[in-house]
C-alpha positions in Angstrom: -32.6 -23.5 34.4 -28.9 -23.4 35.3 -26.6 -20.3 33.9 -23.9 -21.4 32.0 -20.4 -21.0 33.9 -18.7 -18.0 33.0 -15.6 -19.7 32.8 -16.2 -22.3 30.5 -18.4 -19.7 28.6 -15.3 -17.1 28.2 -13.2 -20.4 27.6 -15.4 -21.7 24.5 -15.0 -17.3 23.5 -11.3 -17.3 23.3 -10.4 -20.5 21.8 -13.4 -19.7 18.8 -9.9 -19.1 16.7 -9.7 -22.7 16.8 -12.8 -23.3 14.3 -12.5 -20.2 12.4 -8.8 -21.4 11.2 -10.1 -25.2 10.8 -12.8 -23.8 8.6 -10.5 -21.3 6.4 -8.3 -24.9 6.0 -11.3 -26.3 4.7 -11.9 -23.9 2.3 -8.2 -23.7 1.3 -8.5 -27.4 0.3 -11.6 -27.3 -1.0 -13.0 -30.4 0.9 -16.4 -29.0 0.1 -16.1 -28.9 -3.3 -14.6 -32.7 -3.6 -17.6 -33.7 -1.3 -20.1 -32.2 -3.6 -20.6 -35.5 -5.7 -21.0 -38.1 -2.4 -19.1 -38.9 1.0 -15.5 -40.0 1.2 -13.4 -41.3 3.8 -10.7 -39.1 5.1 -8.7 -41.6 2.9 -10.7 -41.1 0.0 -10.1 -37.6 0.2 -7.0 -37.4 0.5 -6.1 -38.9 -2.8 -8.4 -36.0 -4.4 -6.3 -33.0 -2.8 -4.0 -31.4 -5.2 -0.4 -31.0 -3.1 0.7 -33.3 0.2 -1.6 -34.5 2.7 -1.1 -36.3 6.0 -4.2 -38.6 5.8 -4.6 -38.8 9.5 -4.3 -35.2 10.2 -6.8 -34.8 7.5 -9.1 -37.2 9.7 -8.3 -35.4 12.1 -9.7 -31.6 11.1 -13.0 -33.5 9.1 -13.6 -34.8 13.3 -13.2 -31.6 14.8 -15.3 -29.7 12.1 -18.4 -32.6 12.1 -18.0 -31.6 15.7 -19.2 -28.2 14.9 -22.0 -29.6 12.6 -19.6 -28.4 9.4 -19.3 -32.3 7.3 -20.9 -35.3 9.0 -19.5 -38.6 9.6 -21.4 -41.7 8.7 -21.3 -45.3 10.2 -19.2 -46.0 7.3 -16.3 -43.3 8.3 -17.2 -41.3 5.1 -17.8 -37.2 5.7 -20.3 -35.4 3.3 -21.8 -32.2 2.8 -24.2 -30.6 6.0 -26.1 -27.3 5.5 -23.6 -25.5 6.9 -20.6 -27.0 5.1 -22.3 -26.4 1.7 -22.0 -22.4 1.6 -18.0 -23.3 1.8 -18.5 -24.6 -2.0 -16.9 -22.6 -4.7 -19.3 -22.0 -7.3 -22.7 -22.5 -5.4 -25.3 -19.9 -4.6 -24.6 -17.8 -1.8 -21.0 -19.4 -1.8 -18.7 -17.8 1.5 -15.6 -19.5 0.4 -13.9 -16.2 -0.7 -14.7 -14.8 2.4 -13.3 -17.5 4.5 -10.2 -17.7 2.2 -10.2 -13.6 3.0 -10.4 -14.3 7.0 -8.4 -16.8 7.5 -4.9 -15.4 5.6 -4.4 -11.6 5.8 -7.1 -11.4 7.8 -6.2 -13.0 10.7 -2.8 -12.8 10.6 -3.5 -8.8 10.6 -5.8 -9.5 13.9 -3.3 -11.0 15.6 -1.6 -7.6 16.1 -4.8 -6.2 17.2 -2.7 -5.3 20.6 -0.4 -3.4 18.8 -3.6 -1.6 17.5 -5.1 -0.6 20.5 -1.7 0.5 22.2 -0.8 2.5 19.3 -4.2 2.9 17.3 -2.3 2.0 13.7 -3.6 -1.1 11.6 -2.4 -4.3 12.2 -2.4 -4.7 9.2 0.2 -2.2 8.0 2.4 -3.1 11.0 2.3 -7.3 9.2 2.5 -6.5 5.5 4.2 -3.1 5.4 1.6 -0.9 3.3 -1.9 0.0 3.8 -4.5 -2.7 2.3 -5.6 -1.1 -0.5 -2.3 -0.7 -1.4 -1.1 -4.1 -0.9 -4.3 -5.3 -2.6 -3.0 -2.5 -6.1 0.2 -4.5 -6.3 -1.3 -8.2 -6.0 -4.2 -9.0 -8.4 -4.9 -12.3 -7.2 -5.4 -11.1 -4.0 -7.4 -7.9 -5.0 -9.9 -10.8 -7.4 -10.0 -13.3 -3.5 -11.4 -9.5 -1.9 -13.8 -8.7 -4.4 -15.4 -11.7 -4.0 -15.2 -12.0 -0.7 -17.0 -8.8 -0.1 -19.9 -9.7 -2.7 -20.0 -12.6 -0.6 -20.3 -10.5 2.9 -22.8 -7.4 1.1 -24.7 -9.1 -1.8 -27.6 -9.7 0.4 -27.9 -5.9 1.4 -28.7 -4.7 -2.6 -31.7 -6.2 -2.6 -32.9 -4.9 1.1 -31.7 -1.8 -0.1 -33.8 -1.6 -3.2 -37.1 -2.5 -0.7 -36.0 -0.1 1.6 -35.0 3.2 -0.1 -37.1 4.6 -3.2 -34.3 5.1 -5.7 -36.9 6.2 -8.2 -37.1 10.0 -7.0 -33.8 10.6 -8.3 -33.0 11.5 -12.5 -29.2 10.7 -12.1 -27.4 8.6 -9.2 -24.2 8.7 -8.6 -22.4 5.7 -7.3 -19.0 6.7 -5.7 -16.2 3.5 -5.2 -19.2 1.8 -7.0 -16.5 -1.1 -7.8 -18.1 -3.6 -10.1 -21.2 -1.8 -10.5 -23.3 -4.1 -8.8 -25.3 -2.0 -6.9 -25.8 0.4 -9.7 -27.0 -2.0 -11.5 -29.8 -3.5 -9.7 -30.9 0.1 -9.1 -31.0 1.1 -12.8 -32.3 -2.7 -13.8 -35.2 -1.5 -11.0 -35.8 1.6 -12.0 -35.7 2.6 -15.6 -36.1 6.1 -15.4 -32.7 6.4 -13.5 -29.4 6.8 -15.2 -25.9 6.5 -13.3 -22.6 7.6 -12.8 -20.3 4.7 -10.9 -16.8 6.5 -10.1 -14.2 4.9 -8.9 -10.3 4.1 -10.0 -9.8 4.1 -13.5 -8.9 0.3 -13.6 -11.9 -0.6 -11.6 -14.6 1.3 -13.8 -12.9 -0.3 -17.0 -13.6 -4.0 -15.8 -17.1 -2.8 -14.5 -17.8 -0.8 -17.5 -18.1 -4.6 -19.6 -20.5 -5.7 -17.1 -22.7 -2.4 -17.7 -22.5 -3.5 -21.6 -23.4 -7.2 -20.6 -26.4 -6.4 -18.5 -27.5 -3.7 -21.4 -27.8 -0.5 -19.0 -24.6 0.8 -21.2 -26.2 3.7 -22.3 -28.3 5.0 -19.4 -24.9 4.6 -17.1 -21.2 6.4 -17.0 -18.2 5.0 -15.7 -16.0 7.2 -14.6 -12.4 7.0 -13.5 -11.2 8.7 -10.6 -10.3 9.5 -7.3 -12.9 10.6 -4.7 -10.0 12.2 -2.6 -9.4 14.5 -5.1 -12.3 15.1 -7.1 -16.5 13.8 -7.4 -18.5 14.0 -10.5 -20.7 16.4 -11.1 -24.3 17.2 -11.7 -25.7 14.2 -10.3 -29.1 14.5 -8.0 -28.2 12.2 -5.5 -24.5 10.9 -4.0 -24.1 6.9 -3.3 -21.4 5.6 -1.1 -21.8 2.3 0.3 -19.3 0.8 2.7 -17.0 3.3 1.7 -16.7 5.8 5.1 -15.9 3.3 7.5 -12.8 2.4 5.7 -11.6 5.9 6.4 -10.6 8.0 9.5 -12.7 11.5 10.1 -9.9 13.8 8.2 -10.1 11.8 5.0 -13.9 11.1 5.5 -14.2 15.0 5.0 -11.7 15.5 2.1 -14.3 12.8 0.1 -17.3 15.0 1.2 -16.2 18.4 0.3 -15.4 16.9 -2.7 -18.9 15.7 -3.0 -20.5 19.1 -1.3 -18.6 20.7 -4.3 -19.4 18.8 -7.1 -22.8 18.0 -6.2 -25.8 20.5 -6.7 -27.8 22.4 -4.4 -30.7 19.7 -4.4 -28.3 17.0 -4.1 -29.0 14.0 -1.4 -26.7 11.6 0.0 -27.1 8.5 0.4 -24.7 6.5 2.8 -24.7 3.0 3.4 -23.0 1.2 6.7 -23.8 0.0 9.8 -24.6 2.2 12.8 -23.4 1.3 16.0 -25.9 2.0 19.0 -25.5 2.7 22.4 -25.6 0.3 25.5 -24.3 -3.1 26.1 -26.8 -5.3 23.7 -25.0 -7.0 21.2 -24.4 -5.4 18.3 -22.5 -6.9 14.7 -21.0 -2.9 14.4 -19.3 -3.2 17.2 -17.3 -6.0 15.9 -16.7 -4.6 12.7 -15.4 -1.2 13.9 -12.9 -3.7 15.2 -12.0 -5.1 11.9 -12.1 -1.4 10.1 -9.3 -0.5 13.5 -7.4 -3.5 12.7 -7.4 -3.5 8.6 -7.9 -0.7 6.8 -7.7 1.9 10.0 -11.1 3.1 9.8 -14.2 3.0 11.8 -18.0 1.9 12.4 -20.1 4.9 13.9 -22.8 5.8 15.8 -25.7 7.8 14.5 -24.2 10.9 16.6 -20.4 10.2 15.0 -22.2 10.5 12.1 -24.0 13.4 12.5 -21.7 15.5 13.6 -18.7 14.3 10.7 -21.9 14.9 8.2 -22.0 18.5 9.2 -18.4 19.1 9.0 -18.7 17.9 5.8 -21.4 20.5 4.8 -24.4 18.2 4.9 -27.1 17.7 7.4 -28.2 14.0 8.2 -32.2 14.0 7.3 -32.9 10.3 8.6 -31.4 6.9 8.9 -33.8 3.9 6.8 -33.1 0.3 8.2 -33.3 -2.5 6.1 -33.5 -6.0 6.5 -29.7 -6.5 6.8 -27.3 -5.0 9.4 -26.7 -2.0 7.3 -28.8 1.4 7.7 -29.3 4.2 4.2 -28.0 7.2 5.7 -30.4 10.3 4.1 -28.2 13.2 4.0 -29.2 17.6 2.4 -26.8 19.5 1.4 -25.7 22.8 3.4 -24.9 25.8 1.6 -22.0 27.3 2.7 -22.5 29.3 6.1 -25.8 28.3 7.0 -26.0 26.4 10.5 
């Protein structure tokens, strides 16, 4: 069998920008969702789209995508739905629109500066929009509502790989820290109803998730709390959650949310940490691309089971054992470490 040409293989690797920003226009028109019903011409279509069109151009991005097996193109010249074009619906099952809509604005304009990230090691994504992106996201709801989805979109699959993985059932309280809507939380308690929770995080994002506790009715075996786990963790709880929530950060800040943990938490207290580990050697490895994206965006980092390790015991905890699941993330087991003991 012939090897591919390096060339044209490294040629197809850099222009991948090219389909990434025809599927984020896509999204951004919704073709999906207007496709839904049955197949339209490009013509067809373009009468449905709120806001100007160039028919032909339109044609011209439904090609390109059917290309890439995104939309097909019948003998008739009308493009409908493919397998891979459905998850771009809005409201269906497993729906990546969000995601894509996430990717393809701040996103991406944020990666193109990835240059200016690796000369200077500062976000791109600061140097495009001026503040930090939690910041930005504060100030803009719209754009905070487009995130939130997007990242139930990317991590929704992991709760349930979680829930086979780890036995949650060991602990009497669990503690959910920048817990955001609760989801998590709540498929723990809803799996296990000797557990009660605590899900902290900022006071305007425990008040919307606290009406989804009530919904669910697991209300009264959980407590939202408002706060900030830079300055403060709650207390009393037997074991610590964080999930995605480290690799946002660098190593200084990392250890200001642990010591806040280490002092809030019991002596019995595990943690329980929730990212993707990045191992060693050349194989191919999805961390490795997301430490990009935590460089670029929020100017944190993906790390190794070492990295990890080591900011664990600066943190006053000692890493007890690393559970895959079925998704790229890893449960990071963590004991606490009494003050002065190796």
């Amino acid at each position: 069998m012939r090897s591919p040409d390096p060339g044209i293989q490294l040629a197809q690797m850099a222009t991948g920008y090219w389909v990434s920003q025809a599927i984020y226009v896509a999204a951004k028109l919704q073709i999906a969702d207007l496709l839904a019903a049955e197949p339209l011409t490009a013509a067809a279509l373009a009468r449905k789209i709120e806001g100007p069109i160039h028919e032909q151009a339109l044609y011209r991005l439904l090609r390109a995508l059917a290309s890439v097996g995104i939309f097909a193109e019948d003998a008739a010249g009308r493009f409908g739905l493919t397998p891979l074009a459905a998850p771009l619906q809005t409201s269906v099952a497993g729906s990546r629109r969000a995601m894509v809509l996430m990717m393809g604005e701040e996103h991406y304009r944020a990666w193109g500066e990835l240059l200016h990230s690796v000369q200077t090691g500062e976000t791109g994504f600061e140097r495009v929009y001026g503040e930090p992106i939690f910041d930005y996201l504060s100030e803009r709801p719209a754009a905070a509502r487009l995130f939130d989805e997007a990242m139930v979109s990317i991590h929704g699959p992991e709760t349930a790989a979680m829930l086979e993985a780890y036995d949650f059932s060991q602990f009497g309280v669990l503690a959910d820290l920048g817990g955001g809507n609760g989801s998590v939380l709540r498929g723990v308690l809803a799996r296990h109803p000797s557990v009660r929770g605590i899900l902290f995080d900022l006071p305007g994002v425990v008040a919307s998730a606290a009406g989804q506790m009530q919904h669910a009715g697991l209300a009264e075996r959980c407590t939202c709390q408002g706060g900030s786990f830079f300055e403060t963790a709650p207390s009393g709880a037997d074991a610590y959650f964080l999930r995605h929530i480290l690799h946002d950060w660098t190593d200084e800040q990392c250890l200001a949310i642990l010591r806040n943990i280490h002092q809030a938490s019991p002596p019995h207290a595990r943690l329980l940490i929730v990212e993707s580990v990045i191992t060693p050697g050349n194989d191919p490895g999805f961390a490795k691309l997301l430490d990009l994206t935590m460089l670029v965006i929020p100017g944190g980092r993906e790390r190794t089971e070492a990295e990890y390790r080591d900011l664990l015991a600066q943190g006053g905890f000692r890493l007890e054992r690393i559970v895959p699941t079925a998704t790229e993330v890893s449960i990071l087991e963590a004991s606490k470490v009494a003050r002065g003991e190796g």
